[in-house]
Structures are given as structure tokens and as C-alpha cells.
C-alpha positions in Angstrom: 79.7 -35.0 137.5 78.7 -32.7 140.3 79.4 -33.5 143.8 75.4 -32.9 144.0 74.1 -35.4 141.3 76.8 -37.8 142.8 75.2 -37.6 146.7 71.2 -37.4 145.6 71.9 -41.0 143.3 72.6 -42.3 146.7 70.4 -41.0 149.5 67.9 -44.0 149.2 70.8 -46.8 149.1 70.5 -47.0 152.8 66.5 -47.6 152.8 66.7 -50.1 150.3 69.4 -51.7 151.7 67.4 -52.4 154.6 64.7 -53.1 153.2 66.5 -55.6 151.2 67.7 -57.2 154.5 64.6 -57.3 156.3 62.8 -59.1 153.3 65.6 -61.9 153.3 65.5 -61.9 156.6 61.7 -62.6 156.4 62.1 -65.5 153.5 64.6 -66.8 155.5 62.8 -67.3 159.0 59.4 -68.1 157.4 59.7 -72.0 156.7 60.7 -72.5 160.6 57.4 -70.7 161.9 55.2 -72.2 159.2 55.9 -76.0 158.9 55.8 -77.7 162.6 55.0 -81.7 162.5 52.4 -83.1 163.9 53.6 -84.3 167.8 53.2 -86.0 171.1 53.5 -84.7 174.4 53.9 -87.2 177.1 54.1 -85.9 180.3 54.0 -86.8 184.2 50.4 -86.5 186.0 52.8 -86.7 189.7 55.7 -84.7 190.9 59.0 -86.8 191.2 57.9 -89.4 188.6 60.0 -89.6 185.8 59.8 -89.8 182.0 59.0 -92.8 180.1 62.4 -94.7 177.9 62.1 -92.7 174.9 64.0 -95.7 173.0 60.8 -98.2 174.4 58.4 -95.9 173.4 60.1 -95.6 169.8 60.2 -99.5 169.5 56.8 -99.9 170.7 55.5 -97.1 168.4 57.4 -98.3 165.3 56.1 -101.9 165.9 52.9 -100.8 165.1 53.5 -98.9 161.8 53.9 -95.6 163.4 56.7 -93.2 161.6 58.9 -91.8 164.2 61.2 -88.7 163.2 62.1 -87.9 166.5 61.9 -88.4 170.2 63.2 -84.9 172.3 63.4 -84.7 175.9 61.3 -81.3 176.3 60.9 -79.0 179.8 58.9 -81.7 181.7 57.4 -83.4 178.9 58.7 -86.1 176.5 57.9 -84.3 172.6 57.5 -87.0 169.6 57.8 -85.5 166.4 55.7 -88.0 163.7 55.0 -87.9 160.0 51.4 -87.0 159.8 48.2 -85.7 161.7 46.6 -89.8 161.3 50.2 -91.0 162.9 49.3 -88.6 165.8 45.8 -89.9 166.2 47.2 -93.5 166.3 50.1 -93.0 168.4 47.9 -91.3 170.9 45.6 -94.4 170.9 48.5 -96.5 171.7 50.1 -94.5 174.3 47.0 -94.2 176.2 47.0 -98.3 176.1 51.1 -98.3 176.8 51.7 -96.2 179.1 50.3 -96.0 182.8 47.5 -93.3 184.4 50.4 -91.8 185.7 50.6 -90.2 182.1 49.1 -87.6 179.7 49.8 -87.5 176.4 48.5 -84.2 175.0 
């Protein structure tokens, strides 16, 4: 085989190596940008106020037949990741009847 056939099989290995990459790449990332659960964001309406207990918040919630998956202390903002968009709607109706004016829940 010529050192010329051997070189031109070649040349495009490079391109569809990265092409090849970026595509996994891609698949890869994709479920993390498209699937986000439906949340709550409590936060503060004052400066120097502080959060409400995340753990009263999850035993008041789950009291009332809301699904928690998980309570995260966010920048300024308490984040609470639920099952569904209805759990949302609910949990929002209770915080609102929970927690103080010195609270939004967005």
C-alpha cells in the first residue's frame, strides 16, 4: 500500500472524531437541561431575617399529602423540589397559610 492511499484513508478521522465527541457530549448533557421538577422558592421579604427550618417546613408539607424530594438551601432563597406541577400549586397554598408576611414563595 502506498504511503498516499495510507494518509487520504485517514484525513477525515479527526472530523469525525469530533464530531463523534460533541454528539455524546450533547446526549449526555441533554437530560440535565430538559427535565427540572416542579419547585418552591421561599424567600425573605426583609434584610437580616432568616430562612424558615427546612425540616418544619418538610413535616408540615408532608402532613398534608405533599411529596417532598428535596429541601436545598439556595442563594437567599430556600428551593423545594416536589413531584408534580398540582404538588406545587398545593404546597404554595399552604405556605402562604404557614408561613408569615415576612415571606414569598415564588
Amino acid at each position: 500500500m502506498s504511503r498516499q492511499t495510507l494518509f487520504s484513508r485517514y484525513r477525515l478521522l479527526p472530523f469525525i472524531v469530533i464530531v463523534a465527541l460533541i454528539i455524546l457530549a450533547t446526549i449526555r448533557l441533554m437530560p440535565g437541561m430538559v427535565v427540572s421538577d416542579p419547585v418552591v422558592r421561599i424567600m425573605v421579604t426583609h434584610k437580616g431575617m432568616s430562612l424558615p427550618d427546612g425540616f418544619f417546613l418538610y413535616q408540615q408539607l408532608t402532613a398534608r399529602g405533599i411529596t417532598i424530594k428535596s429541601i436545598t438551601p439556595g442563594p437567599d432563597s430556600l428551593v423545594i423540589h416536589l413531584e408534580n406541577e398540582e404538588q406545587q400549586l398545593a404546597a404554595r397554598r399552604i405556605l402562604s397559610h404557614i408561613l408569615s408576611a415576612g415571606y414569598i414563595t415564588a
